[in-house]
C-alpha positions in Angstrom: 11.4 -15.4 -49.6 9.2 -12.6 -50.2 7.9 -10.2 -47.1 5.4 -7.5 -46.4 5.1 -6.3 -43.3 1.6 -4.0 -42.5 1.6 -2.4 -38.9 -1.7 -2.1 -37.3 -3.0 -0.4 -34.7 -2.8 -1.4 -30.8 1.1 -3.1 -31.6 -0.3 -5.5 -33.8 0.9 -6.2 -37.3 -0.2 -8.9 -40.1 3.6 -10.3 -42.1 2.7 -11.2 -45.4 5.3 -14.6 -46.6 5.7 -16.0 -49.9 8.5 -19.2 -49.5 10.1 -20.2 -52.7 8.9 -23.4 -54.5 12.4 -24.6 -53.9 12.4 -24.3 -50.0 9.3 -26.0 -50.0 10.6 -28.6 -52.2 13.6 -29.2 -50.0 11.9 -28.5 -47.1 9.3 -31.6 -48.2 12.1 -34.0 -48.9 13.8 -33.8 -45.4 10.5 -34.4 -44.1 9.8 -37.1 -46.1 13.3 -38.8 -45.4 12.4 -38.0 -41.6 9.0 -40.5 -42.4 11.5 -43.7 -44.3 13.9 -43.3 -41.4 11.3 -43.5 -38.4 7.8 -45.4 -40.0 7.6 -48.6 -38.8 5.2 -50.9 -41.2 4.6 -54.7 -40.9 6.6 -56.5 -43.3 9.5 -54.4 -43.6 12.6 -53.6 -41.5 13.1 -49.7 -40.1 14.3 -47.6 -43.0 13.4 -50.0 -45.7 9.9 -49.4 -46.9 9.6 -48.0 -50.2 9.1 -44.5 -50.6 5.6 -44.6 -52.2 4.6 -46.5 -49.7 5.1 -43.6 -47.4 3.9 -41.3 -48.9 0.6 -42.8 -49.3 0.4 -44.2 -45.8 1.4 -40.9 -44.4 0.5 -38.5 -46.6 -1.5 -36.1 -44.7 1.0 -36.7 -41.9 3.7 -35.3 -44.0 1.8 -32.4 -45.4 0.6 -31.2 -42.1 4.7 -31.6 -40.8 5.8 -29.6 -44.0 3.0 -26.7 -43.6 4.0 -26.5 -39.6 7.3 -26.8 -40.2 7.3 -24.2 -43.1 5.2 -21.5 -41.7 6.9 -21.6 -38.0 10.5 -21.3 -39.6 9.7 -19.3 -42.1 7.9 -16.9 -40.2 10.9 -16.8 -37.3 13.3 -15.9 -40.2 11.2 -12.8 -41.9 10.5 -11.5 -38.4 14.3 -11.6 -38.3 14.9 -9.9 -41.5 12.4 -7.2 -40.9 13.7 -7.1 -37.5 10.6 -6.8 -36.0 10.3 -6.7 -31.5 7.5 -9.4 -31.8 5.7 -10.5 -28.2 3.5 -12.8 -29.5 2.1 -14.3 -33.1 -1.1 -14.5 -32.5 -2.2 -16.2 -35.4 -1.5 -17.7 -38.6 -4.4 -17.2 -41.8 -4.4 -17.9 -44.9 -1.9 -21.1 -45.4 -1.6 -22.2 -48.7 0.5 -25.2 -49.3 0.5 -26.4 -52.8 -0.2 -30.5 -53.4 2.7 -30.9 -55.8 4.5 -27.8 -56.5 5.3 -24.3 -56.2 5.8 -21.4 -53.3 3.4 -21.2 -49.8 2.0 -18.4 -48.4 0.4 -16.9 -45.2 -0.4 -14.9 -43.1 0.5 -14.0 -39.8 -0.7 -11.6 -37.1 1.9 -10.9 -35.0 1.9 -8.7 -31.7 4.3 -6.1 -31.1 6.4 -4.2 -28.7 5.5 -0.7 -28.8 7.4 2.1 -30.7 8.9 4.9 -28.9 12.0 7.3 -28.4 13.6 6.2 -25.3 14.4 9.5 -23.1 17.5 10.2 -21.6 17.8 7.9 -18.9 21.4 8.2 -17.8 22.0 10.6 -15.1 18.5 11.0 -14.1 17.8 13.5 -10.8 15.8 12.4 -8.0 15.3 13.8 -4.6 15.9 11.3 -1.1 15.3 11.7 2.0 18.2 12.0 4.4 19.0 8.1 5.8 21.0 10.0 8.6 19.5 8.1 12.1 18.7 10.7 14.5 18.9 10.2 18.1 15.4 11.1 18.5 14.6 8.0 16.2 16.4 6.0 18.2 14.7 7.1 21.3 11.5 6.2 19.5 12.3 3.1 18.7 13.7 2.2 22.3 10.3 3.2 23.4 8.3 0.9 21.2 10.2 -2.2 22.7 9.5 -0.8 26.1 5.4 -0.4 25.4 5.5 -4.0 22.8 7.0 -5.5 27.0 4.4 -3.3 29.0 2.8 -5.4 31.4 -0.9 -4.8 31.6 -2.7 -5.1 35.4 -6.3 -4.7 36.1 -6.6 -1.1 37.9 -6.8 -1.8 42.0 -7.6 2.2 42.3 -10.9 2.7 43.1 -12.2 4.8 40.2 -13.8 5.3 37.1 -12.8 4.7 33.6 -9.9 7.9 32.4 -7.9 9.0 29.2 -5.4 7.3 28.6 -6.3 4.3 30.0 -6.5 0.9 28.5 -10.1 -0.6 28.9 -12.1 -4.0 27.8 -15.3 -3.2 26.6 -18.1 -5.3 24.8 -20.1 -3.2 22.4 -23.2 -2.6 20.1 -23.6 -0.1 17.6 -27.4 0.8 15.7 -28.2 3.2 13.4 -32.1 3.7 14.0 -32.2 0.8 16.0 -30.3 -1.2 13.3 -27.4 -2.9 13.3 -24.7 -0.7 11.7 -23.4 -3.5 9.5 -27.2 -4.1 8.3 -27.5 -0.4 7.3 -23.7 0.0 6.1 -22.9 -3.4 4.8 -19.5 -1.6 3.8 -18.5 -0.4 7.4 -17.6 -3.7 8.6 -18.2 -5.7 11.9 -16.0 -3.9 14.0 -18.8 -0.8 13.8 -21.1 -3.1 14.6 -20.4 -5.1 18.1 -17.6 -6.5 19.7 -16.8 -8.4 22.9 -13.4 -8.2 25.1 -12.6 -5.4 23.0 -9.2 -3.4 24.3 -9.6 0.6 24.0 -6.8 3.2 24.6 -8.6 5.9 25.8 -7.8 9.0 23.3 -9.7 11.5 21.1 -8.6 9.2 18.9 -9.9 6.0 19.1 -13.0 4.9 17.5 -14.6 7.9 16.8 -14.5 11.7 18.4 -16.5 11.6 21.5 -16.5 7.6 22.0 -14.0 7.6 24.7 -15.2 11.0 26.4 -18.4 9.4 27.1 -16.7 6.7 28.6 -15.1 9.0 31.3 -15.8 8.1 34.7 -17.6 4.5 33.9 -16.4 1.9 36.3 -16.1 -1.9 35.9 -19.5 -3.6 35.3 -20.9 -0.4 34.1 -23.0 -0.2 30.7 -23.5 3.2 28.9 -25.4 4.4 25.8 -24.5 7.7 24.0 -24.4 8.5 20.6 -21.5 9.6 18.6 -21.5 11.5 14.8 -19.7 9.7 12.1 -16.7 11.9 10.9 -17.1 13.8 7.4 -14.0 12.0 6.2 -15.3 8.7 7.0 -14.3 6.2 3.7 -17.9 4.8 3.7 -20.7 6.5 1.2 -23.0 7.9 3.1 -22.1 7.2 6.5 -20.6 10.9 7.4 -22.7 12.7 9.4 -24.8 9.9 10.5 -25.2 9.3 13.9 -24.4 5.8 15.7 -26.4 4.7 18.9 -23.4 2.9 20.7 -24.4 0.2 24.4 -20.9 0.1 26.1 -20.3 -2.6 28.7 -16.8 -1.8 30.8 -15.3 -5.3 31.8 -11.8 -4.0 32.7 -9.9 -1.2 33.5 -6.2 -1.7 32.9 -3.0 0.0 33.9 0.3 -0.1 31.5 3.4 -0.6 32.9 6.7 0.0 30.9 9.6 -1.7 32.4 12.9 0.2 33.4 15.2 2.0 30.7 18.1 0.1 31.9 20.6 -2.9 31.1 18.0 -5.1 32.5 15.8 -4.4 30.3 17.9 -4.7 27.3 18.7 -8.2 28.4 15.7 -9.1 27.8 15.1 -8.0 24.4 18.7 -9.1 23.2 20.7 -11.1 25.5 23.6 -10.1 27.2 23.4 -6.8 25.3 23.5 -3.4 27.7 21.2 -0.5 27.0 23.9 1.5 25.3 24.4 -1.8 22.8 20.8 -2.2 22.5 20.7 1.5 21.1 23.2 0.9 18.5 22.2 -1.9 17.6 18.4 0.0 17.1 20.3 2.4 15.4 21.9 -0.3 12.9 18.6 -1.2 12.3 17.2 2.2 11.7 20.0 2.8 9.4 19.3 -0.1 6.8 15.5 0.7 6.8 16.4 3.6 5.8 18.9 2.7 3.1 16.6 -0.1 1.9 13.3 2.4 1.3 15.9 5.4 -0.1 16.8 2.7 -2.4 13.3 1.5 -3.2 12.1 5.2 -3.7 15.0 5.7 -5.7 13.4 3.3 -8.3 10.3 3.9 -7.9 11.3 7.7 -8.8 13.6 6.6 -12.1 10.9 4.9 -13.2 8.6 7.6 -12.9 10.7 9.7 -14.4 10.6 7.9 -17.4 7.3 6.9 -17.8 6.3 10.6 -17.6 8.7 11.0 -21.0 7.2 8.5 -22.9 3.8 8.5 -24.7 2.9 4.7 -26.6 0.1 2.3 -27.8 -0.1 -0.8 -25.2 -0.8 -4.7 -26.9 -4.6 -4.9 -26.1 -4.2 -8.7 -25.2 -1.4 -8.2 -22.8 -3.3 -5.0 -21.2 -6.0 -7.0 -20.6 -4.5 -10.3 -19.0 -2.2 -8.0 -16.4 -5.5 -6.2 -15.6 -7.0 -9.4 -15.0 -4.2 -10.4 -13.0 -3.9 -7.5 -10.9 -7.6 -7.6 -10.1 -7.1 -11.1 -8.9 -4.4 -9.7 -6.7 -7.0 -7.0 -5.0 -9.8 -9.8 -4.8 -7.5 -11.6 -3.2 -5.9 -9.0 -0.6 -8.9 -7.8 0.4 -10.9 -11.4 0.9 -8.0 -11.9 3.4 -9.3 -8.5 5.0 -12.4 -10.0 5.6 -14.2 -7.6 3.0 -17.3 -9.6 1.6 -17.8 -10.0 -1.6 -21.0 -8.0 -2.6 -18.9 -5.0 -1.7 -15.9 -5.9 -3.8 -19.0 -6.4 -6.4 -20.4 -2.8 -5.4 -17.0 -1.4 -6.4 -16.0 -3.7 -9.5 -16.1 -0.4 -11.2 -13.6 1.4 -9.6 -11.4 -1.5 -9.3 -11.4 -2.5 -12.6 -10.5 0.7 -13.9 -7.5 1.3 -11.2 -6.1 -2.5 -12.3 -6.4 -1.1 -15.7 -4.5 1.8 -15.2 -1.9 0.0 -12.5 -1.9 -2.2 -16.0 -0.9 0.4 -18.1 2.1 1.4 -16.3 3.8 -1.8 -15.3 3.5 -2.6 -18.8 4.5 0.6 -20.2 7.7 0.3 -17.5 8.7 -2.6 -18.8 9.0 -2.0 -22.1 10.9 1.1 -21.4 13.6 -1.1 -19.7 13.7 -3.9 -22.0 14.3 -1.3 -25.0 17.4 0.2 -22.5 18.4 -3.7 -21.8 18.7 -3.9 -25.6 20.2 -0.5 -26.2 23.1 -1.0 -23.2 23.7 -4.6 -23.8 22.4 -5.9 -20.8 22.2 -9.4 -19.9 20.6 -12.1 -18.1 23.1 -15.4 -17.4 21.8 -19.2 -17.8 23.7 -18.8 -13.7 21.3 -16.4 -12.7 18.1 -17.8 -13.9 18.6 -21.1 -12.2 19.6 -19.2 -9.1 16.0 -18.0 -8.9 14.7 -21.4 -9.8 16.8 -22.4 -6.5 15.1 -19.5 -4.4 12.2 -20.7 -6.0 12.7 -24.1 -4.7 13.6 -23.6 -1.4 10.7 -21.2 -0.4 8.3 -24.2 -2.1 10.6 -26.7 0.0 11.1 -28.7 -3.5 13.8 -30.2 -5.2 15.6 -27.8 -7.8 14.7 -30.8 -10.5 11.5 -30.8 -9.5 11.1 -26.5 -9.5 12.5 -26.8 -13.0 9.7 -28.9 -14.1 6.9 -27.1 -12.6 8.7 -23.8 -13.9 9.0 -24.8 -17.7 5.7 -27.0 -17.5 3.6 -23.5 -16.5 5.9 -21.8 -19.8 7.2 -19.5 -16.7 11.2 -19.2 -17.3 10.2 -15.8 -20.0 8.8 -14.1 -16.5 12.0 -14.9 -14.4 14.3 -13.9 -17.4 12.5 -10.4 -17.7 11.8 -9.6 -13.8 15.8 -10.6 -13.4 16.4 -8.4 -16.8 14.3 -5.2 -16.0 15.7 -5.4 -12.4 19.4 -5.5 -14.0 18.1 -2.2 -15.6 17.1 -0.5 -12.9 20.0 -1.5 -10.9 21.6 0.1 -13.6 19.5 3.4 -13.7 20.1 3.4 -10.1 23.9 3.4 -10.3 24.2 6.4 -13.2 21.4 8.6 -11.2 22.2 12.4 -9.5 20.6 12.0 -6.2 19.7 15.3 -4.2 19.1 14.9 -0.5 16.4 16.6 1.5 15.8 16.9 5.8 14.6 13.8 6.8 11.3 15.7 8.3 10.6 17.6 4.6 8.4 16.0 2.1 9.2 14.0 -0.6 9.0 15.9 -3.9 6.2 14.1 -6.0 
């Protein structure tokens, strides 16, 4: 067998085959011997009609079996010759299959891995956080189970709304006598009105100078004042602009936090004292911390690497994970409640951050498959059919069933290479010289 391979740009490549008239000979007879052993004609028994009978029953039957049979296997075995990291083949061209004797050709476009150096990856240095708990952390924590068990009383002082308090308002905001939503279809409803609202009164809520105007306004009480939009306000051309805001106070709350004491710990874990309920906060604190020193460890390896290597990216693959990842932001942000003429205002901007989010998951991969094959890394027949079982559980299906639905959407590639490229990492994570910084320092970039 004859092969000539031609790379071309974007990872593709075109491989040239010419298959021996003998191979195609032989190749013909087992498929015609796989026709007298299977056709079933009136007249005769299974595996007793004649040969020319065959072949002019099923003739273009068994030309179109030889050509698929011939170009799929043959172009399988020069891909292994020329030992070529092929995706994809996109297409075969140019089949020529003679009627009676002598070699085929074609021609087939394949798609590509990229070409690269792979950097040194062993031994990589990243920087982590401390994930020493401090007592101070587990203070904090204590504190937010005491304020997520406040109880909340409608105020029996006699007085006027003040900072810090907690207050139900309803609301309506204009902008010229216009609803803000109407002017600023990007700002959202909340800008807009609300009723039963709750408000912690700080400089911080809503916007600067919303709660200060709300000083001293008791229950049943309706104000209007206007408030400046912040110049660091996410919205184009909002900053600056000044909302018209009708404030109706319907409540005045008071927090209460319950006791720091056993007591109290009882009744967020039971039978547990306060001094247990602390370590067992601190426990807590502990694994977050271990689990997101782990997951920035990653996320640093891997940008680490992707900053050493420079390659071309399969057009077709760019473009369906882009598609994929828009999906994913369409998605997310429909959940949000963002409507879709703004998500249509911003296609721009979206489409090229998939791209680019695109680029590098794609790019990442490729550079950990490449170490896969380099370190001998493995996925086990064990392990891909223990994700089909997580799989199946979480869908409350049978494992059978999961299997099914797994190989009948062509998915079992995708679970081999996340369980692969997370192997790798795993890996990278192991061999990597880790530097620790004070909790309370930034993270080098």
């Amino acid at each position: 067998m004859n092969v000539v391979v031609e790379p071309l740009p974007n990872c593709l490549a075109t491989l040239k085959v010419e298959v021996e008239a003998e191979k195609v000979e032989s190749t013909r007879e087992a498929v015609v011997q796989e026709f007298l052993q299977q056709a079933k004609l009136p007249g005769f028994r299974p595996g007793k009609v004649p040969r020319a009978t065959i072949e002019k029953r099923f003739g273009k039957q068994i030309r179109e079996e030889l050509e698929r049979k011939l170009v799929n296997d043959s172009a399988q075995e020069a891909i292994r010759r020329k030992g070529l990291r092929v995706l994809q083949i996109a297409s075969f061209d140019d089949v020529n299959l003679p009627e009676l004797s002598g070699p085929l050709t074609f021609t087939a476009t394949l798609v590509t891995q990229p070409e690269f150096e792979l950097p040194n990856y062993k031994s990589i240095v990243v920087s982590l956080r401390s994930t020493e708990v401090t007592e101070e952390e587990v203070d904090q924590s204590i504190e937010q189970l005491r304020e997520q068990a406040a109880d909340f009383v409608d105020m029996t002082e006699d007085r006027g709304a003040a900072m810090e308090d907690f207050i139900v308002v309803d609301y309506t905001g204009t902008i010229d006598g216009q609803p803000v939503q109407d002017v600023f279809p990007k700002a959202g409803k909340p800008l807009t009105a609300n009723q039963d609202f709750w408000i912690r009164m700080t400089d911080e809520a809503f916007f600067p100078g919303f709660c200060q105007a709300l000083v001293g306004a008791r229950i049943g009480e309706s104000r209007e004042f206007d408030v400046a939009v912040p110049g660091d306000f996410p919205v184009e051309g909002m900053p600056g602009k000044v909302i018209r805001y009708a404030v109706t106070i319907k409540a005045i709350k008071s927090r209460t936090l319950p006791a720091l004491d056993d007591a109290f710990a009882g009744t967020i874990v039971r039978g547990k004292t306060l001094a247990e309920l602390c370590e067992i906060a601190r426990e807590e604190l502990s694994r977050e911390k271990q689990s997101d020193a782990e997951a920035a460890k990653r996320a640093e390896i891997m940008q680490t690497l992707l900053k050493q290597v420079e390659c071309e990216l399969p057009t077709s693959l760019v473009r369906a994970h882009t598609q994929s990842i828009i999906n994913e932001i369409v998605r997310a942000n429909s959940a949000r409640g963002v409507a879709e003429e703004v998500l249509k205002e911003n296609e721009k901007e979206i489409v090229g951050s998939a791209t680019a989010s695109a680029r590098e998951r794609l790019k990442g991969t490729f550079v950990l498959l490449r170490i896969a094959d380099k370190e001998n890394i493995k996925v086990t027949r064990e392990e891909i059919y223990g994700r089909v079982a997580a799989h199946a559980e979480r869908a409350q299906l049978t494992f059978e069933k999961m299997l099914k639905e797994i190989e009948k959407r062509g998915a079992f590639q995708q679970i081999h290479e996340e369980l692969l490229t997370a192997k790798v990492l795993d890996f990278l994570a192991a061999s990597a010289s880790v530097s620790t910084v004070p909790a309370a320092a930034p993270q080098s970039a």
